[in-house]
GUTOR-431433 format. One line per 4 residues: number of its first residue (from 1); their letters; for each residue x, y, z negated of C-alpha. Coordinates in nm, 2 decimals, always signed. Example, Ala and Ser with C-alpha at 12.3 -4.5 7.8 and 13.67 -1.06 7.14 Angstrom:
// GUTOR-431433
1 = AS = +1.23 -0.45 -0.78 ~ +1.37 -0.11 -0.71
// end
This chain:
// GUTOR-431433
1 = XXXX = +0.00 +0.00 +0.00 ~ +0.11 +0.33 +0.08 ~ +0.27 +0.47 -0.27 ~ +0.06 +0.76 -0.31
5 = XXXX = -0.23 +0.50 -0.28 ~ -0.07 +0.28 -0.55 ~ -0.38 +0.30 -0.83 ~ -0.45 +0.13 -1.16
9 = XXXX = -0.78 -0.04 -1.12 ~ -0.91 +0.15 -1.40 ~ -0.83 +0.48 -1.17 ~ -0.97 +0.32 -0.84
13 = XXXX = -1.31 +0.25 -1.06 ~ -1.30 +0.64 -1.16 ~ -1.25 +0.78 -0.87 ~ -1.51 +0.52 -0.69
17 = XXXX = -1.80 +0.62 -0.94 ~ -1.72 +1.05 -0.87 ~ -1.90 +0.97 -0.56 ~ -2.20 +0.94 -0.74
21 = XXXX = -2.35 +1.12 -0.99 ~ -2.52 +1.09 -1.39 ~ -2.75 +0.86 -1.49 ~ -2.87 +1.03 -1.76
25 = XXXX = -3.18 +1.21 -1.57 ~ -3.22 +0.94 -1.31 ~ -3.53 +0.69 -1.29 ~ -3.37 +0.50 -1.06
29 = XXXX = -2.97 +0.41 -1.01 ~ -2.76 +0.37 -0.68 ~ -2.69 -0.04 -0.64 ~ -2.35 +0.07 -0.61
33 = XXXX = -2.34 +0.22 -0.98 ~ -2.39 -0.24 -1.06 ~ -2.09 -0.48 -1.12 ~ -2.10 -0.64 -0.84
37 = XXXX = -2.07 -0.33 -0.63 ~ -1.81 -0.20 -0.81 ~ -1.62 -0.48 -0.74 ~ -1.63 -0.49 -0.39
41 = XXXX = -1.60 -0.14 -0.36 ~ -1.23 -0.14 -0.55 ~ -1.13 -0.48 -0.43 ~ -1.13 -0.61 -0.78
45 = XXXX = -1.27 -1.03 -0.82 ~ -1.61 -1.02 -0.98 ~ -1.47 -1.19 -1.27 ~ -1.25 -0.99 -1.34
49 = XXXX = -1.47 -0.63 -1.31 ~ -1.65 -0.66 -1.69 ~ -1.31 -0.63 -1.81 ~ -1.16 -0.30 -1.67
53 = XXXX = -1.52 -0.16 -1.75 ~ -1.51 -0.27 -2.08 ~ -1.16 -0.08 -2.16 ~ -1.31 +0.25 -1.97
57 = XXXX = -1.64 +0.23 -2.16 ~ -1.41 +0.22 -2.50 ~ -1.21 +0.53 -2.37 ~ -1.49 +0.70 -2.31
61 = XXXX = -1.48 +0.74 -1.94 ~ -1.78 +0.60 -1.80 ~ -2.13 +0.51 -2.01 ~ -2.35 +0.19 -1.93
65 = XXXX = -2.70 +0.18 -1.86 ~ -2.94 -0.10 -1.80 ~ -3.16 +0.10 -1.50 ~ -3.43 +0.03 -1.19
69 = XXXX = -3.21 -0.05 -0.93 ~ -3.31 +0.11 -0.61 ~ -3.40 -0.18 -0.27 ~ -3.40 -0.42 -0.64
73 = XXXX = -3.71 -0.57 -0.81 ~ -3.53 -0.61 -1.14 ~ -3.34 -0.38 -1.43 ~ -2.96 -0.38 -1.42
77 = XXXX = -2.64 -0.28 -1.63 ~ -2.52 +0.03 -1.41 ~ -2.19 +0.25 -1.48 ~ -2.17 +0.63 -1.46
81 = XXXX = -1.87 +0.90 -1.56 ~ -1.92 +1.06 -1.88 ~ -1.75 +1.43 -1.93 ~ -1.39 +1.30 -1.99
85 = XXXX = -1.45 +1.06 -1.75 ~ -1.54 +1.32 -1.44 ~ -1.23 +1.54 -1.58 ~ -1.01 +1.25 -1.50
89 = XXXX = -1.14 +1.12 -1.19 ~ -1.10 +1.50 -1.08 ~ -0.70 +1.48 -1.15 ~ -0.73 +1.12 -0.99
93 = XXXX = -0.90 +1.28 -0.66 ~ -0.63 +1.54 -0.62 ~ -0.31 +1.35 -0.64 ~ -0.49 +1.09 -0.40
97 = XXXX = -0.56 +1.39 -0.17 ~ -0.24 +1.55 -0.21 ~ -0.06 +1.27 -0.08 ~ +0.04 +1.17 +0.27
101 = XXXX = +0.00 +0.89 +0.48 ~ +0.04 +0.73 +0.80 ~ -0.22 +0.75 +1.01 ~ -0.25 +0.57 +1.36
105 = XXXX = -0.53 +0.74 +1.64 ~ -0.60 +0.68 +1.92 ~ -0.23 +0.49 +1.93 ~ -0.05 +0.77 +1.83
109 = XXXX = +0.06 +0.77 +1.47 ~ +0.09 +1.10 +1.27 ~ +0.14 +1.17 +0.89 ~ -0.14 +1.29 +0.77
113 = XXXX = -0.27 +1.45 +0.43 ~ -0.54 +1.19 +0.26 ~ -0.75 +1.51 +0.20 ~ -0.79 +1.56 +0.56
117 = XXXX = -0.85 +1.23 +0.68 ~ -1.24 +1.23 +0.64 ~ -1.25 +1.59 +0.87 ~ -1.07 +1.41 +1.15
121 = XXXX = -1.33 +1.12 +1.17 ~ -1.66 +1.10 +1.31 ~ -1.82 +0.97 +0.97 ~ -1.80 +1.06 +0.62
125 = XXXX = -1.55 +0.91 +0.43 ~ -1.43 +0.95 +0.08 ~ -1.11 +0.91 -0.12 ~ -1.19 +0.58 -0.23
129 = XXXX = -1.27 +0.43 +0.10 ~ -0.94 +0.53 +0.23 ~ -0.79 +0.40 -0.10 ~ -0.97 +0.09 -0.05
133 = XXXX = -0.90 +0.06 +0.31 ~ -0.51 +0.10 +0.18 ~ -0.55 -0.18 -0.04 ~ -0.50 -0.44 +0.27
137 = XXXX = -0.11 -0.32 +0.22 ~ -0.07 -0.16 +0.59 ~ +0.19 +0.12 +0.59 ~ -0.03 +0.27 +0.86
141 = XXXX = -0.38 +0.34 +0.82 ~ -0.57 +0.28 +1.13 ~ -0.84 +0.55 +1.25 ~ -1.07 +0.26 +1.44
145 = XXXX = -1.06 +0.06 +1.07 ~ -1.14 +0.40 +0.87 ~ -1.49 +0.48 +1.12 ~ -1.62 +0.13 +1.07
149 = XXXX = -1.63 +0.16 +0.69 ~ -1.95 +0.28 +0.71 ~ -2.14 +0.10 +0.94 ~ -1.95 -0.23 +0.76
153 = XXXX = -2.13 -0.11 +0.43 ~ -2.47 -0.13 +0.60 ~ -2.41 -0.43 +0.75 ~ -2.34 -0.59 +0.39
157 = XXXX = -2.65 -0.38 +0.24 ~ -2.87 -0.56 +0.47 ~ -2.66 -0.91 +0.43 ~ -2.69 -0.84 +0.01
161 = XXXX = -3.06 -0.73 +0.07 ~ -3.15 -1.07 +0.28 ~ -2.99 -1.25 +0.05 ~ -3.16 -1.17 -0.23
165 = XXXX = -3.48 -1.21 -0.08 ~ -3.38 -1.58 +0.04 ~ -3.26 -1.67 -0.32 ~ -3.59 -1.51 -0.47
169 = XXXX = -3.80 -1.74 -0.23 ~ -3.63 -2.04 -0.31 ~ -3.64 -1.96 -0.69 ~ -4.04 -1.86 -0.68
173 = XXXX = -4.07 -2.22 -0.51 ~ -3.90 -2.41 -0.79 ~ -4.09 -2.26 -1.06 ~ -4.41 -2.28 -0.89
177 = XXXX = -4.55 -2.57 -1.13 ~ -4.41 -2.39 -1.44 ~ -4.12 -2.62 -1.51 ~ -3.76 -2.60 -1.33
181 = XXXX = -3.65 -3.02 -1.30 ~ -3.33 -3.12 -1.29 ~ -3.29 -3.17 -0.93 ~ -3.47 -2.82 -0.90
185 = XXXX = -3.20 -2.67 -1.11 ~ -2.89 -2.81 -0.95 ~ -3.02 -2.71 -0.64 ~ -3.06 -2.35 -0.73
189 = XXXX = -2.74 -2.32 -0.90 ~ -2.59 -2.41 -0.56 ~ -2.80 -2.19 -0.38 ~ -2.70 -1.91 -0.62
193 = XXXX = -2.34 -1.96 -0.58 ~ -2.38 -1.97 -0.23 ~ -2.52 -1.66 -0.16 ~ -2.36 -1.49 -0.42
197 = XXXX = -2.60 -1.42 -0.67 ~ -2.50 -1.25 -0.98 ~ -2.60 -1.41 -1.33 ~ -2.75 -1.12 -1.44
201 = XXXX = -2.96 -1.09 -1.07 ~ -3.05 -1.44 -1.17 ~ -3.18 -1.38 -1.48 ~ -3.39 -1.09 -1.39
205 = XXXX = -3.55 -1.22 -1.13 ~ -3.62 -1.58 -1.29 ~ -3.72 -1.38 -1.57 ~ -4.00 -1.17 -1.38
209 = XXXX = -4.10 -1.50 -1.15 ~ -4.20 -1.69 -1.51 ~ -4.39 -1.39 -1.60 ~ -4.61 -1.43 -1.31
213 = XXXX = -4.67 -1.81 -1.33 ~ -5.06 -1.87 -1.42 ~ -5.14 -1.95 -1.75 ~ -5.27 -2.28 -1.86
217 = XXXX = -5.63 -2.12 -1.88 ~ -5.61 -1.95 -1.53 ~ -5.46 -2.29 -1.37 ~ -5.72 -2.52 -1.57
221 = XXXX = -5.99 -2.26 -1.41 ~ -5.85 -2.31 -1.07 ~ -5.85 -2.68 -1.09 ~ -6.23 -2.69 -1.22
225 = XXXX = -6.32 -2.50 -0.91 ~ -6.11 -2.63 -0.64 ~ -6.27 -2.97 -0.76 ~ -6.63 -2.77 -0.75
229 = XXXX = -6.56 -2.62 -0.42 ~ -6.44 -3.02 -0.31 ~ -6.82 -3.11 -0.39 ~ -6.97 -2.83 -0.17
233 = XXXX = -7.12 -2.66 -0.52 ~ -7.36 -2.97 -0.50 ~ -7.25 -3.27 -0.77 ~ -7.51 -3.53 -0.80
237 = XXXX = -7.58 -3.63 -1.14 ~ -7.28 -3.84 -1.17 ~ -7.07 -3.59 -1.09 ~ -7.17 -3.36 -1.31
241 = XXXX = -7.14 -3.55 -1.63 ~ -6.79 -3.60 -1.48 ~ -6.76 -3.25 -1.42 ~ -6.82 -3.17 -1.75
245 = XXXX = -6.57 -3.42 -1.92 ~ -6.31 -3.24 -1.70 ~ -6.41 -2.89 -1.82 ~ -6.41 -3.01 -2.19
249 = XXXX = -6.06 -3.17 -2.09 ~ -5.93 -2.89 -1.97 ~ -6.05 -2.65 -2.25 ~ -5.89 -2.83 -2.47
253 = X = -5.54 -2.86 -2.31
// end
């Protein structure tokens, strides 16, 4: 990596969240404010993120919330700067945009202020794309690489928002008698590490999927009438007196 690049991870986390701003007056949060975002944003391993956070939080850089995420259908921990926190992401931002860099366009290669980089592209960029771009270890940054950041990061939104819709779908299905089997539950944990799903996503959503399973009384009631509706609203005598054993069996349970 370029040297003036060269960033803790804690600083590459500060500098990633002065994109975005407090959560203290916001209903809703940026999904790039979660974990898992954070992660992928400063090129850190998802294991690894609670960690660095942790030590911030302590130092009183950044505050955690548990927040509506927006394009999600469940609460999650998201990260903002506090006071200190902004102050030092500011000193952060201009060392990284005093420094220069290599820059190959249009295959010519000129040094090039980091500050001035987003102003000679055709999409917005900010410091901590280019120092995440810089994390690859390339002495040169290329231009071409730099201008697909952003269309990259919509690609992924809609891969991340697809996902999550699959994973939902397949979790609604397994909990759609009330009870998660063993084979059920293998098979999801495999789907979940598949697609990537966080355990806190997980949780959330299985959480608000087992709120909306039908109660005993409302699935009883559906039973009594789906076996009414089977005998056209017309039971003989018979069938009522069975009828009625079923209701009285189903009251009970």
């Amino acid at each position: 990596m370029p040297n003036g690049l060269s960033l803790h991870t804690e600083d590459r986390i500060l500098l990633y969240l002065s994109n975005f701003g407090s959560l203290d007056e916001a209903y809703e949060a940026e999904s790039d404010l979660t974990q898992k975002e954070i992660a992928i944003n400063v090129k850190v391993q998802r294991k690894h993120i609670s960690r660095y956070l942790k030590k911030l939080m302590e130092d009183s850089l950044i505050d955690e919330r548990v927040c509506h995420v927006r394009g999600a259908k469940q609460r999650m921990r998201c990260y903002s700067l506090t006071g200190p926190g902004a102050s030092k992401a500011r000193e952060i931002s201009q060392h990284v945009g005093s420094q220069k860099i290599m820059v190959k366009i249009n295959g010519e290669t000129k040094k090039m202020l980091v500050s001035e980089i987003d102003g000679a592209t055709s999409v917005h960029l900010t410091l901590s794309d280019i120092v995440a771009e810089a994390m690859d270890g390339h002495d040169i940054l290329l231009m071409n690489n730099l201008e697909s950041i952003e269309e990259n990061r919509r690609r992924m939104m809609d891969e991340k928002t697809h996902r999550a819709e699959i994973y939902r779908n397949a979790l609604s299905v397994a909990w759609r008698n009330g009870i998660l089997t063993t084979s059920e539950k293998h098979l999801i944990d495999a789907l979940k590490d598949h697609l990537g799903v966080s355990d806190e996503e997980h949780k959330s959503m299985e959480s608000k999927i087992i709120n909306e399973i039908p109660t005993s009384k409302d699935a009883n009631n559906d039973i009594y009438d789906e076996v009414l509706h089977i005998l056209d609203g017309k039971p003989t005598s018979r069938e009522e007196q069975i009828l009625e054993l079923l209701k009285q069996h189903l009251e009970q349970n």
